[in-house]
Each structure stands twice: as C-alpha cells, then as structure tokens.
DOMI-575580 format. One record per residue: residue number from 0; x, y, z of N, C-alpha, C in turn. Coordinates in nm, 2 decimals. Each point is the difference from the previous one (the first is absolute). Layout:
ATOM  seq    n.c1    n.c2    n.c3   ca.c1   ca.c2   ca.c3    c.c1    c.c2    c.c3
ATOM  NUM       X       Y       Z       X       Y       Z       X       Y       Z
...
***
This chain:
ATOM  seq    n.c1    n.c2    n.c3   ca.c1   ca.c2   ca.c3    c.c1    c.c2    c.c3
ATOM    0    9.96    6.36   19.34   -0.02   -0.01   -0.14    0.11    0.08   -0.07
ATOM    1    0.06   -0.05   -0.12    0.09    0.09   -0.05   -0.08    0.10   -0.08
ATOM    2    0.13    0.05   -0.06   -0.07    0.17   -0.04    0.01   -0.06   -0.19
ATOM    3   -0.07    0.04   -0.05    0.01    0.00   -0.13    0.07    0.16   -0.11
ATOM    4    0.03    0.03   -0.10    0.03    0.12   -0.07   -0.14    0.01   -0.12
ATOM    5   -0.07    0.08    0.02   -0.07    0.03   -0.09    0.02    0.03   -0.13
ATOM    6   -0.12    0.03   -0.10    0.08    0.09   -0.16    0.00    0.14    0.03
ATOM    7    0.02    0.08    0.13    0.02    0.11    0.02    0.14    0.01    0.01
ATOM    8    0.07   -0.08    0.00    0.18   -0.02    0.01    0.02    0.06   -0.14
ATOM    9    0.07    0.12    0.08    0.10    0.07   -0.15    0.12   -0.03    0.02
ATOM   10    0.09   -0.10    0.07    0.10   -0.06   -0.05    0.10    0.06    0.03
ATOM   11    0.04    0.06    0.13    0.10    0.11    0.05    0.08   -0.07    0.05
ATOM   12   -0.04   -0.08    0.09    0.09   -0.13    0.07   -0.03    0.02    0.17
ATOM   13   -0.03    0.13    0.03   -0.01    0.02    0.15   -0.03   -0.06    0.12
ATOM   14   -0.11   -0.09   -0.06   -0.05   -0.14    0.02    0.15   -0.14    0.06
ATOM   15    0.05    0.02   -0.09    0.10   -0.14    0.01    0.13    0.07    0.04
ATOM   16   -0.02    0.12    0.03    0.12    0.06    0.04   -0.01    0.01    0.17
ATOM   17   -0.13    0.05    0.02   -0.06   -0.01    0.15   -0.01   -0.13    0.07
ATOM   18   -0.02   -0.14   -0.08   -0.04   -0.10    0.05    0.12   -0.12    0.07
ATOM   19   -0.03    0.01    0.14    0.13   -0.07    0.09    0.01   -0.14   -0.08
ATOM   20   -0.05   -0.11    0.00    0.00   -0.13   -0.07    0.00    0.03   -0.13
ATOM   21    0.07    0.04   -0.09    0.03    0.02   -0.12   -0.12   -0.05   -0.09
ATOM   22   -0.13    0.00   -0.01   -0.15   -0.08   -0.01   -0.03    0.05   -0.15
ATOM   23    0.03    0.07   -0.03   -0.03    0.11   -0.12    0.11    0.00   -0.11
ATOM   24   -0.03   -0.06   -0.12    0.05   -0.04   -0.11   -0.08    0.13   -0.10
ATOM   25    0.07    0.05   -0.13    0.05    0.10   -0.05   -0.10   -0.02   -0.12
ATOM   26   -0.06    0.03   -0.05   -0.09   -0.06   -0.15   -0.06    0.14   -0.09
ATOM   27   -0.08   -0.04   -0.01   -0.09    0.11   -0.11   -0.08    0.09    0.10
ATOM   28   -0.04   -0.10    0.10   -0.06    0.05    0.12    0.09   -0.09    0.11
ATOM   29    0.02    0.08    0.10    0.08   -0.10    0.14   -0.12   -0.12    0.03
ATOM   30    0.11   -0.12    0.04   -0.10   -0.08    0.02    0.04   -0.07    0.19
ATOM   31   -0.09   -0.03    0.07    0.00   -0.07    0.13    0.05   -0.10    0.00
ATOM   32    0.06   -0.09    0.07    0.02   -0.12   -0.02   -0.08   -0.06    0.15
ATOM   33   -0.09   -0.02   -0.01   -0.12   -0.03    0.16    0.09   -0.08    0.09
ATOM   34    0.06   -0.12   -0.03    0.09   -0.06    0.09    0.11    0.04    0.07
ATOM   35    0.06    0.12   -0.08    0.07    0.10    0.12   -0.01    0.08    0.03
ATOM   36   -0.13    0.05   -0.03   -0.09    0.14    0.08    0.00   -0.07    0.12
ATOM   37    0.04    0.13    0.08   -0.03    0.00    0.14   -0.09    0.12    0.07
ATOM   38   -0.07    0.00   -0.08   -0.11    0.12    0.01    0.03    0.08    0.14
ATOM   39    0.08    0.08   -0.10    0.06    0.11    0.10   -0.06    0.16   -0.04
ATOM   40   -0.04   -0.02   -0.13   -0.05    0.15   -0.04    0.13    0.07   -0.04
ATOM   41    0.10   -0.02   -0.03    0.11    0.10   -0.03   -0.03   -0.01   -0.15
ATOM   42   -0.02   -0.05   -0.03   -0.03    0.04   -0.20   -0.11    0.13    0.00
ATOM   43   -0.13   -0.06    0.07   -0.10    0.13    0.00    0.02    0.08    0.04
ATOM   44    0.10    0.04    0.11    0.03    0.14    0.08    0.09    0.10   -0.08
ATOM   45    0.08   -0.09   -0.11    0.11    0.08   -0.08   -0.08    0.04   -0.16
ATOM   46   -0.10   -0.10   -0.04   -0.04    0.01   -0.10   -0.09    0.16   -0.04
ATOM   47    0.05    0.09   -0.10   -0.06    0.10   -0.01   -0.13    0.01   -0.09
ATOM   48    0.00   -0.09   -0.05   -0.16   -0.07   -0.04   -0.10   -0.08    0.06
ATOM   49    0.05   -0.07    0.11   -0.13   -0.06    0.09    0.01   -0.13   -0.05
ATOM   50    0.11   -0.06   -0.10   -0.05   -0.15   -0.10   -0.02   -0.11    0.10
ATOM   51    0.10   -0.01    0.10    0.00   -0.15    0.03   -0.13    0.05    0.17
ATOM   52   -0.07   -0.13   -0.05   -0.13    0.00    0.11    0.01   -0.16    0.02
ATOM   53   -0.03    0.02    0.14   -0.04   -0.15    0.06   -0.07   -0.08   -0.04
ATOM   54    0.01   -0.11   -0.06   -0.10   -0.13   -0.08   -0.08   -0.04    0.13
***
C-alpha cells in the first residue's frame, strides 16, 4: 500500500527530499502520488512530524 501525507505535514520538504522515486510533489501540504510509491518508508523515516502514514 502506498504511504499517504497527512494534515500533520508542516511543509519542510524532507519527505520529497528522502524519497528514491521522486513520488512526492510540493503543495500546501506534500502530496503522494500512489502510482509511484514504492512503499519504501523513506518519507516516514525522515519526516520530523510523523505526516506520511500508510493508507
């Protein structure tokens, strides 16, 4: 299952900075893109808020 970004995303980028398949697009809140999540967990492991959680 891919990972989703919650409204706990404060918008740092660390997320789309960590993520090997470039999956993570830039917004008000970071957003997933499920089709090239490779649910690897590197957004959750970097994220200092906990936002992105597995759907």
């Amino acid at each position: 299952m891919a990972y989703k970004i919650t409204d706990a995303c404060i918008a740092c980028g660390a997320c789309a900075a960590g993520c090997p398949v470039e999956a993570i697009k830039e917004g008000a809140i970071y957003e997933i893109d499920p089709s090239a999540c490779i649910d690897c967990g590197a957004c959750a492991d970097v994220c200092p808020v906990g936002a992105p959680e597995q759907e």
